[in-house]
N, C-alpha and C positions, 0 to 999 in steps of 0.2 A: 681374778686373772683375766688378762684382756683376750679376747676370742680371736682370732683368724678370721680372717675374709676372704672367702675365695669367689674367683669370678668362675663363669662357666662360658665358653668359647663354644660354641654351638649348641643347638638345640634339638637334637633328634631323639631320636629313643633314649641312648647312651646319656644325653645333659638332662634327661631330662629324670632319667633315674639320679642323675648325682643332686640334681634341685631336690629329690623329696630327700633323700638322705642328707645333703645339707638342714632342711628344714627339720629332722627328726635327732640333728646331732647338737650336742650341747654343747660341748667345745668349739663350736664352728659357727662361721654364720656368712650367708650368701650374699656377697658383695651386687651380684645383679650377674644379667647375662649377655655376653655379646652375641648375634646375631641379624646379619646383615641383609637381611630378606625381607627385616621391618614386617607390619603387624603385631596384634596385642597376644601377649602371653596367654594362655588357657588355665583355666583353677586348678591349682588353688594358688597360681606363681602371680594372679595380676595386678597386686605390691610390691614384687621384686624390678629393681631398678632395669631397664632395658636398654641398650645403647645398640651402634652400629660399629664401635668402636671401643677396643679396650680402654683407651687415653679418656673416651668419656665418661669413665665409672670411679666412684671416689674409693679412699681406700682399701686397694687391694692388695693382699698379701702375696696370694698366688693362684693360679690360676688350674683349672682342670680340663684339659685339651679333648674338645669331643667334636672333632670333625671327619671327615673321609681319608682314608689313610692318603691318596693321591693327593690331599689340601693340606695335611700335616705337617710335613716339613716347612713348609715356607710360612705355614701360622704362628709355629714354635720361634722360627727364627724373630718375626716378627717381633714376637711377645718376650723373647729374651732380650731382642735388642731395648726393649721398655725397662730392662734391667727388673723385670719379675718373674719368680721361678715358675715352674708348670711341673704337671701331672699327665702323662697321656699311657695310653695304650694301644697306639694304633698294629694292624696286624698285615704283616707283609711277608712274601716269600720271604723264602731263606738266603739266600743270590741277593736280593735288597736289602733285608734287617740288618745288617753290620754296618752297611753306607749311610744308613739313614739315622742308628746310634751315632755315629763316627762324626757325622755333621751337624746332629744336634750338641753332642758333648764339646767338638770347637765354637758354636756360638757361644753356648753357658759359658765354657770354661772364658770365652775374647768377654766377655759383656758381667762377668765377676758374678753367677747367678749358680742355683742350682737346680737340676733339672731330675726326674724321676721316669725312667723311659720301660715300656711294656708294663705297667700296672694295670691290669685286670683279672679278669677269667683266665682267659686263652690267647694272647699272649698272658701270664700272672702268678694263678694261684696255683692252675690245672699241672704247670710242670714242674713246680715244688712240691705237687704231692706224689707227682711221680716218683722223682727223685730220690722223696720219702721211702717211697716202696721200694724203692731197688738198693737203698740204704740198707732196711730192715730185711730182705733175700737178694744178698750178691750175685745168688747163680740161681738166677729163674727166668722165669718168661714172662713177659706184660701182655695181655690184651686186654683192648678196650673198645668198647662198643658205641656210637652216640645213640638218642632218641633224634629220632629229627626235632630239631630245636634253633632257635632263632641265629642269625647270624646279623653282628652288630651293625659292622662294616658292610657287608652288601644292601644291609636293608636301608644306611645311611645314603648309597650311590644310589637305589632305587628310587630312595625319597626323593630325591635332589633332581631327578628325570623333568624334566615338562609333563607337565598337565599332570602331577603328583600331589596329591594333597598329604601322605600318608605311605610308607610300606612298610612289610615287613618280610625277610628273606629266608628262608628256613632250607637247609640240606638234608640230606641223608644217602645212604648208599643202598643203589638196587640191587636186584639178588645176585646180578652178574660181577657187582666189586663197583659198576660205575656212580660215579660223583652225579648227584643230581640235586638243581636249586629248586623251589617251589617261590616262587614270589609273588604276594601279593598287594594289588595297590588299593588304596582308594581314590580316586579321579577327582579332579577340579570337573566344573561344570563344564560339558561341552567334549572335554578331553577325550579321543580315540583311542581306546585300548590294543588294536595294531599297531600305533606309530607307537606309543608309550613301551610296546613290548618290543620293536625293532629297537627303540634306543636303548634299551635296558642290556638289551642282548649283546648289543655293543660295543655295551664298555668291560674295556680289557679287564677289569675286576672280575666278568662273569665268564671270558672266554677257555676257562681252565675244566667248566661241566653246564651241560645243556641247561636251560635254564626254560621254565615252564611259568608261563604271567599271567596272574588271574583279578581281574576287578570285584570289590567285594563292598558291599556297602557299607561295612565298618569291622573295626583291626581290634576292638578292645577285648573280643572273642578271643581272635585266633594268642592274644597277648597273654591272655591266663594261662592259656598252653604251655608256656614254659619251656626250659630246657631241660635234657638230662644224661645221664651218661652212665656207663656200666664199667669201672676200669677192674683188673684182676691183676695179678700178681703172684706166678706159683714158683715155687721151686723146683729145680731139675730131677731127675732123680738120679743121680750120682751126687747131690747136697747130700743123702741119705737122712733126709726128714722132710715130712709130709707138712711145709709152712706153706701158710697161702693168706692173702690178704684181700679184701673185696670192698670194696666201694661202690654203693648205688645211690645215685640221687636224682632229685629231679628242683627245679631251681628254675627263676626267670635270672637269665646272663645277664642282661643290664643291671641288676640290682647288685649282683656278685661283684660284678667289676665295679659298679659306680661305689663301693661297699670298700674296695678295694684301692681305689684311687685315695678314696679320702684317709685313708687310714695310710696311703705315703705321703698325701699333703700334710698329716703332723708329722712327720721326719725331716719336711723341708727343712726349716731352720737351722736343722744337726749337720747337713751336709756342707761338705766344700763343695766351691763351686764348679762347674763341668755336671754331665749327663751318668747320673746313676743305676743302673737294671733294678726291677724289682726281683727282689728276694735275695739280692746282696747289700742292703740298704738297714 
């Protein structure tokens, strides 16, 4: 049976989890990676084809969208107008995410393709297991707690800063309820860790919780850290029974989501064409 080829449209954390899970999936096989920033791939990707341009890469089936959520839409459009389906998960308010379905599903649907849109973690998995839980106790309460754990998208905008070789962006909440980011970079040569942490600070991605920038001489540490989360699920006590549901885990997010993209890239084929949610697919 012939394999699928997908390509990978950026290379940060997020592509670069879907490259090893490409390489470890037998059904599958990595077309090469678009990234436009040029330089040589790091091990074990440097036989994987590289271009600067999807139209440079030979056949591809479809594609796995891993750029900055602000670079997203107009990559997609792109890549549909090539009349090749995609795979993304980028993560946006709430106020934005319908606009941003709503205009990828009329490219797919004008350009006869089809598209898989929120496949990951968070946007993905996280709120069909919700779901789940509120399925199995109609009348209960959710809470959920995180670990501080990576964030895919910010850490993606942090990369992308000048004078960045490297970040990774990680949240959590302090004891007062407030949102707070930890990010850390690793520096190109030379690179001032005040300007890098003025720009960082400024992009409207991070304007929503303070954000604290730390230069570290390398991310593979803080990377085994992982993510994790605590969700609950109880029932009320007018249900008149003591149900309760618990989920503890702990997980690296890229690898779930990249885990996860690839497992809507085999559905592509099954779809009409236009922009489909994960977990209705």
């Amino acid at each position: 049976m012939k394999r699928a080829r997908l390509a990978i449209v950026g290379f940060g954390i997020l592509g670069r989890a879907c490259a090893l899970a490409l390489l470890e999936a037998g059904d599958l096989e990595l077309a090469g990676v678009v990234r436009r920033t040029g330089g040589a791939l790091p091990a074990p990707f440097q036989r994987v084809a590289l271009a600067a341009h999807l139209r440079d890469l030979k056949q591809v089936d479809a594609v796995l969208l891993c750029v900055p959520p602000d670079a997203a839409l107009g990559m997609a459009r792109e890549i549909l107008q090539q009349h090749v389906p995609l795979v993304e998960c980028a993560r946006l308010a709430e106020h934005a995410l319908q606009g941003y379905h709503d205009a990828i599903d009329r490219a797919a649907r004008n350009h006869r393709v089809a598209a898989v849109v929120g496949a990951g973690w968070d946007p993905g998995v996280l709120p069909l297991i919700r779901r789940a839980f509120e399925t199995l106790i109609p009348r209960g309460q959710t809470m959920s707690e995180k670990h501080p754990g990576l964030s895919l998208h910010h850490s993606a905008i942090a990369a992308a800063a000048s004078g960045v070789r490297d970040a990774l962006a990680t949240e959590h909440r302090a004891p007062g309820g407030e949102l707070q980011r930890y990010v850390y970079v690793e520096l190109e040569q030379g690179a001032d860790i005040g300007a890098v942490a003025q720009a960082i600070e400024a992009d409207p991605l991070f304007v929503d919780a303070r954000a604290h920038v730390f230069a570290v001489p390398d991310l593979a540490t803080l990377q085994a850290a992982g993510s994790g989360i605590v969700l609950e699920r109880r029932a009320t006590a007018t249900a008149g029974r003591h149900e309760s549901l618990l989920l503890e885990a702990r997980f690296d997010a890229a690898t779930f989501a990249a885990r996860t993209m690839l497992e809507a890239a085999r559905r592509l084929a099954l779809l009409a064409p236009g922009a489909h949610r994960h977990g209705l697919v």
